[in-house]
C-alpha positions in Angstrom: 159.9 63.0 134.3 163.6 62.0 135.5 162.7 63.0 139.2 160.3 60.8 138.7 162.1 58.0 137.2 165.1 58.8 139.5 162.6 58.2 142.6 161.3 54.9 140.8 165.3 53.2 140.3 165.6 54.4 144.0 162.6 51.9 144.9 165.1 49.5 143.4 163.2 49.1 139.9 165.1 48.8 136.9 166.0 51.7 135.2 164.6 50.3 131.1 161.1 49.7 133.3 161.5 52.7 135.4 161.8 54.6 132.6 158.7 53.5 131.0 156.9 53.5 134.0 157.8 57.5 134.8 156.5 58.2 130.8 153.0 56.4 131.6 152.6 58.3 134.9 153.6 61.7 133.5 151.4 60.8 130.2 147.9 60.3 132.8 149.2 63.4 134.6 149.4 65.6 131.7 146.1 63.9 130.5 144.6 64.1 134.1 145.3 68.0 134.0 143.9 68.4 130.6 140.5 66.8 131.3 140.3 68.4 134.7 141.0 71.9 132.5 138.6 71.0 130.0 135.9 70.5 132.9 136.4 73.8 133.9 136.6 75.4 130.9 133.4 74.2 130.2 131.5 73.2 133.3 131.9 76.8 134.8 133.5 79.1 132.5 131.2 78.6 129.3 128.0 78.4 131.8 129.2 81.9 133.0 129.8 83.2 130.0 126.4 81.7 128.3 124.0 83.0 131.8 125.8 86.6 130.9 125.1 86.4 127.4 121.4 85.3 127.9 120.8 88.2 130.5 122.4 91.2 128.7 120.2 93.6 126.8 121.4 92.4 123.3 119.4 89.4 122.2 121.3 88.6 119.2 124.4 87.7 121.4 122.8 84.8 121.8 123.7 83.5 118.5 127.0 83.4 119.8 126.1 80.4 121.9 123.9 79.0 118.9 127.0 78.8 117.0 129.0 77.2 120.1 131.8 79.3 120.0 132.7 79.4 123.0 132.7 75.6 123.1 135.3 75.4 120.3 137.6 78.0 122.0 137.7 76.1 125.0 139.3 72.6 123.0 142.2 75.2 123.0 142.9 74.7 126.9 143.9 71.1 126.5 146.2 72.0 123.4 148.4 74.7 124.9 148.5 72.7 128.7 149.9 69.5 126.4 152.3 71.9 124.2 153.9 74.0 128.0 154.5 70.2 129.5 156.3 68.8 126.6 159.4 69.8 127.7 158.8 67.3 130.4 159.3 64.5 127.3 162.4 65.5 125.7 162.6 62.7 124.0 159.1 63.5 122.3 158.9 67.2 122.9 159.3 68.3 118.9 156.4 65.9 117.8 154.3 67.0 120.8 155.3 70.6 120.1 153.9 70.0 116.7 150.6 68.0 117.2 149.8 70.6 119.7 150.3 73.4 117.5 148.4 71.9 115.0 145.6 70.9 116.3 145.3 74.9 118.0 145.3 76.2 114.5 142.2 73.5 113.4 140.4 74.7 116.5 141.4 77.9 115.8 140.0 78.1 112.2 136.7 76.2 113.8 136.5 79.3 116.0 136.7 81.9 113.5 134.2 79.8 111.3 131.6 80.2 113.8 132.4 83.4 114.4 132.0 84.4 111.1 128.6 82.6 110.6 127.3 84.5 113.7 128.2 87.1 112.1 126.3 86.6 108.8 123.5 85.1 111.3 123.6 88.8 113.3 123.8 90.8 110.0 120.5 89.3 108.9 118.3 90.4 111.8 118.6 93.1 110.1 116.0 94.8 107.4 119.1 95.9 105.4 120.2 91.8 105.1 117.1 91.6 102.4 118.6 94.3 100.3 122.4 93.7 100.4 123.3 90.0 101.5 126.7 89.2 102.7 127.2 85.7 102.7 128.9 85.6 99.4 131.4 87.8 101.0 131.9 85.4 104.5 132.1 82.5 102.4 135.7 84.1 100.6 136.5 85.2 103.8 135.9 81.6 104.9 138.1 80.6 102.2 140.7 82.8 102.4 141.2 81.8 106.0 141.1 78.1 105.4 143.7 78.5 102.7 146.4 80.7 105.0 145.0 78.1 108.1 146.1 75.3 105.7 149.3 76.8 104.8 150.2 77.6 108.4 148.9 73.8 109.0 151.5 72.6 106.5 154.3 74.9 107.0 154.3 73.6 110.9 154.4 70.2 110.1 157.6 70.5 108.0 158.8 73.2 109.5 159.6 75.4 107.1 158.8 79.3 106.8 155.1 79.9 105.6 156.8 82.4 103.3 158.1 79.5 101.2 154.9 78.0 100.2 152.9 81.2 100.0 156.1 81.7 97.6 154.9 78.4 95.3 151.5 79.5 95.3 152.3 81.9 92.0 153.0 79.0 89.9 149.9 77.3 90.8 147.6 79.9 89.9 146.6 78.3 87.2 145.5 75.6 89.3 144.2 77.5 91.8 141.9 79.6 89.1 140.7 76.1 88.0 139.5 74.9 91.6 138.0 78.1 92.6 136.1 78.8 89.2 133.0 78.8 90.6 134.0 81.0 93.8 135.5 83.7 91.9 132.8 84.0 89.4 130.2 83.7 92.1 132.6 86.6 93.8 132.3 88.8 91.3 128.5 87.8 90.2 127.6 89.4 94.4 129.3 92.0 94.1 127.1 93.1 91.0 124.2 91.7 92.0 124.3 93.5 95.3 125.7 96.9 93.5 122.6 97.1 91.1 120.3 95.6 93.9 119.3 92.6 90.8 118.1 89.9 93.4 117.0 89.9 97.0 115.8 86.7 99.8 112.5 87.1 99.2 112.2 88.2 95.9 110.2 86.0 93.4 112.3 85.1 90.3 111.2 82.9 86.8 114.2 81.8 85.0 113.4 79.0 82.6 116.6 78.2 81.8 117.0 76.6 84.7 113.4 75.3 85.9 113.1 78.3 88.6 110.2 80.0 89.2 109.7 80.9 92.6 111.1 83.0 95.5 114.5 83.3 96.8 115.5 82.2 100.1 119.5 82.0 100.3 121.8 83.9 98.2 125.7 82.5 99.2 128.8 82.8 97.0 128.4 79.8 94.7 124.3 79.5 94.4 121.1 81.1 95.0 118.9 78.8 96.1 115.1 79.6 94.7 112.0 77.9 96.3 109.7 76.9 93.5 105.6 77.3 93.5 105.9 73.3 93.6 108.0 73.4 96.9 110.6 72.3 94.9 114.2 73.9 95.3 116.4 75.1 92.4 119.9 75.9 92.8 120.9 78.3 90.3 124.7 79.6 89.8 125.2 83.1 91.0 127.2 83.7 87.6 124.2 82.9 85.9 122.0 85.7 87.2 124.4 88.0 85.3 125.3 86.4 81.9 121.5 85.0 81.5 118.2 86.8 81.4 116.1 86.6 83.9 112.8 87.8 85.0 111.9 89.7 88.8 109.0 90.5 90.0 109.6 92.6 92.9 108.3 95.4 91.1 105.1 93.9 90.5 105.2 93.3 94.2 106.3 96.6 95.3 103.6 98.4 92.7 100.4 97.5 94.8 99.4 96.1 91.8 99.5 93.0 89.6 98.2 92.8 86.0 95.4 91.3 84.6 96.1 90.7 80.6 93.2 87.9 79.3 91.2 87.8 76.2 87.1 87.1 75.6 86.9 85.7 72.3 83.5 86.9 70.5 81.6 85.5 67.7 81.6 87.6 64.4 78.4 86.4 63.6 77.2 87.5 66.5 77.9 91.4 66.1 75.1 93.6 64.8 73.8 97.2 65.0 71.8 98.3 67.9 68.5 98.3 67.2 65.5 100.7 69.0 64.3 97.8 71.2 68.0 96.9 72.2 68.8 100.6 72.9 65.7 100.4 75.0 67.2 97.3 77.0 70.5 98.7 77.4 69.0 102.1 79.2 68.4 100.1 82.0 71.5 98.8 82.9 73.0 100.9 85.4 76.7 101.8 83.9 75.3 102.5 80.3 72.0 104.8 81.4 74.0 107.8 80.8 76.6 106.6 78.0 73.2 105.5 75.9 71.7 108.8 75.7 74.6 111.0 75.1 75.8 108.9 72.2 72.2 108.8 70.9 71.7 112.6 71.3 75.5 112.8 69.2 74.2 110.6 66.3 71.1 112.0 66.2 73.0 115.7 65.6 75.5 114.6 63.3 72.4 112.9 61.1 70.0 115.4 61.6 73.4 117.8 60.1 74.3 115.7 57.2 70.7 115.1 56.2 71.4 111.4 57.0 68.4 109.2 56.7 68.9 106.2 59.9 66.8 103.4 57.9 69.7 102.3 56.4 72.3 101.7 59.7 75.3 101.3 56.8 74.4 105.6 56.1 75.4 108.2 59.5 76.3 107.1 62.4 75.2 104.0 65.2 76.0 101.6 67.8 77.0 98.4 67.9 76.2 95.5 70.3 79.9 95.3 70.7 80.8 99.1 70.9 78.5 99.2 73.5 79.6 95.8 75.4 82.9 97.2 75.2 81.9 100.4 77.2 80.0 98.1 79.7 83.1 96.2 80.5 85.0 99.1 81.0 82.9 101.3 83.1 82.4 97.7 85.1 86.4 97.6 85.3 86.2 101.6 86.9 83.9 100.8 89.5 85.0 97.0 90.4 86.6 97.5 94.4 89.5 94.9 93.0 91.0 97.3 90.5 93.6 99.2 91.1 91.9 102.9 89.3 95.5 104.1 89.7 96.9 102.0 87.0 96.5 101.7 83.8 93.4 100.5 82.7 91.7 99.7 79.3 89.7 97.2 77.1 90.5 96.6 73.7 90.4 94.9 70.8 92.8 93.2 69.6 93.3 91.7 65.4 90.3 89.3 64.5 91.2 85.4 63.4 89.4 82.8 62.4 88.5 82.0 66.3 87.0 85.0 66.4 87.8 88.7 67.7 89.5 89.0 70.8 88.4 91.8 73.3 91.0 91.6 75.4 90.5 93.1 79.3 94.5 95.2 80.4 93.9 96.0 83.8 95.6 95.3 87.5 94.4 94.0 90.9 94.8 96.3 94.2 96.0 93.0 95.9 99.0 90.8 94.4 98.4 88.0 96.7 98.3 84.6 94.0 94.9 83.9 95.5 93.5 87.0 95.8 94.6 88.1 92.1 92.9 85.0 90.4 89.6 85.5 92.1 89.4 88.7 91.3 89.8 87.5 87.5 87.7 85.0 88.3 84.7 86.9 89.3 85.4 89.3 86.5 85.2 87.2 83.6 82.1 85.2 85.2 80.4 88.0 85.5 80.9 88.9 81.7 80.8 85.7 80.0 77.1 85.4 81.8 75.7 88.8 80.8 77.4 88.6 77.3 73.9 87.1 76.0 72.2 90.7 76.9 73.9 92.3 74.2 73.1 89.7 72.0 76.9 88.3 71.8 78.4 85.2 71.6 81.9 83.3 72.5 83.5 82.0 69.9 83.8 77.9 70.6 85.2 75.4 68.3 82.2 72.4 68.1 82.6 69.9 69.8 82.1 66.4 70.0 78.4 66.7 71.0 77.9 69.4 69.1 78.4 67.5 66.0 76.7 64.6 67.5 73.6 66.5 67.5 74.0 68.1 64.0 74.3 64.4 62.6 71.2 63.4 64.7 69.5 66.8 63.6 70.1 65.6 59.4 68.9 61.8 60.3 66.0 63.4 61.1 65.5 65.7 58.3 66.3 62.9 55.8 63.7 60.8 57.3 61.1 63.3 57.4 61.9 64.0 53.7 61.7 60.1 52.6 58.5 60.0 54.2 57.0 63.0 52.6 58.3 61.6 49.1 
């Protein structure tokens, strides 16, 4: 700059405009030589390096240019051009020295930013990224580097040793704990939640507490986010998955089966001893053919050896429409091509109310698909609560309106008839 302002006083200007005018022209120089480094840096370097990346033979390198690294390294160029020239400006070369150094370390933390996000963003092309998730652990390292960046940031500015403020830091741990609450327990919650494999992306998740009941699709330091059934999303606190109870059902998932656990609620009144002609009946349905005649050829040994008479059904031994509906539903169960015959498998019943008793179906799907699952129960209960009638059953129904409607109407008629006749 003072051959340049010494050429300038030379043309006979004066010396307070010479020198202003040499700071302008050496001001658009520097700026001239950034801009034309920053076309090149970008223009022809970053094209180069982004057709190399594109036509190597690893595909994910590509998510290096996703994530525009490259583009952020190159805002370095201009930086460290501006920060070699300031000598040129005496006058000006500490602050310069400064702003340039400063703005290298906020591109510079940009950079490793990215670099960790492609990172994460390689790490889960992988199978493995399901089971044991690393975000949590980029975003402290995220952290951690912002908070040295800062410091470096800071310590530059006032120029002062970074070992002097990493030196104050102890007494505001306190403060530090405080902000960073979340982080650290979210820290420690991914650690154990990746140790004992608790959650993965993907798996489906219920936690009232909280309104979640759907399937995870981010797990990061803080949160894990849950998609619900509804499309909604619910961010729940990683912390929370360890001092709260919730409910997985990645094993259901990974089973091959999902359980079927519904009641059919059957009228007392409506159960009764077999008699001959319903025997007769029930020979001819398929699944009870054979069950029919070996439990008559039983009863009829164990009367015939206790001298027991079968007039009276209260003496020996006999069926029951419900014993017998009972068998039908499971032997239907065994050979339905929706049940899993691997699994358990039974039909019980459970205590009797005053709605009735409960024969409750405990069986599971081959397919856990949502869809597939509920018309599979569908079918199956559709199927029995039309043939229940065959075995002379009924389902228990509180009456409804109608029904007492046509009770009332039922004794108007009666009590007419019976005025009449009087």
């Amino acid at each position: 700059m003072e051959a340049i302002q010494g050429l300038l006083i030379e043309l006979e200007i004066a010396p307070t405009i010479a020198k202003y005018l040499s700071l302008s022209m050496m001001v658009l120089l520097i700026g001239g030589i950034c801009f034309i480094a920053n076309i090149i840096s970008k223009k022809v370097v970053i094209r180069l390096i982004t057709h190399f990346v594109t036509q190597s033979k690893f595909p994910r390198a590509t998510l290096v240019i996703k994530r525009k690294v490259f583009d952020k390294l190159s805002h370095i160029v201009p930086a460290i051009i501006i920060y070699y020239f300031s000598a040129t400006l005496p006058d000006y070369q500490m602050v310069i020295e400064k702003g340039a150094v400063t703005y290298i370390l906020v591109v510079g933390l940009m950079v490793i930013h990215a670099l960790l996000t492609t990172v994460n963003d390689i790490y889960q092309t992988y199978e493995i990224s399901k089971v044991k998730p690393i975000k949590g652990y980029v975003s402290v390292v995220n952290i951690i580097v912002l908070i040295l960046g800062g410091i470096l940031i800071i310590s530059n500015l006032m120029g002062q040793s970074p070992f002097i403020l990493l030196s104050g830091i102890g007494a505001l741990s306190a403060v530090l704990m405080l902000v960073f609450k979340d982080s650290l327990l979210g820290l420690v919650a991914g650690i154990q939640l990746a140790a004992n494999d608790m959650v993965r992306v993907g798996d489906w998740i219920e936690m009232p507490k909280y309104g979640a009941d759907g399937n995870i699709i981010d797990i990061s330091l803080n949160t894990v986010k849950v998609q619900n059934f509804d499309k909604t999303i619910t961010n729940v606190p990683s912390y929370a998955l360890i001092s709260d109870s919730f409910i997985n059902w990645r094993g259901m998932e990974t089973s091959g089966g999902r359980r079927m656990k519904r009641s059919i609620l059957i009228d007392t009144n409506s159960i009764s001893f077999c008699t001959e002609s319903m025997l007769e009946k029930f020979k001819e349905i398929h699944y009870l053919k054979d069950f029919i005649a070996k439990k008559e050829k039983e009863h009829s040994e164990y009367n015939s050896r206790y001298g027991i008479y079968e007039e009276n059904k209260v003496n020996g031994r006999s069926l029951t429409n419900i014993g017998v509906f009972r068998t039908y539903v499971e032997k239907y169960l065994k050979h339905h091509p929706g049940i899993n015959q691997n699994m358990t498998l039974m039909v019980r019943q459970l205590t009797p109310s005053e709605q009735g008793l409960p024969i409750e179906i405990y069986a599971f799907t081959n397919d856990i698909k949502w869809e597939v699952y509920e018309s599979i129960q569908f079918e199956i209960f559709e199927h029995l609560l039309a043939i229940m009638g065959e075995f002379g059953l009924r389902v228990f129904q509180n009456p409804s309106g109608s029904d007492l409607k046509e009770l009332i109407g039922e004794t108007q008629k009666k009590t007419v008839r019976f005025k009449s006749v009087g």
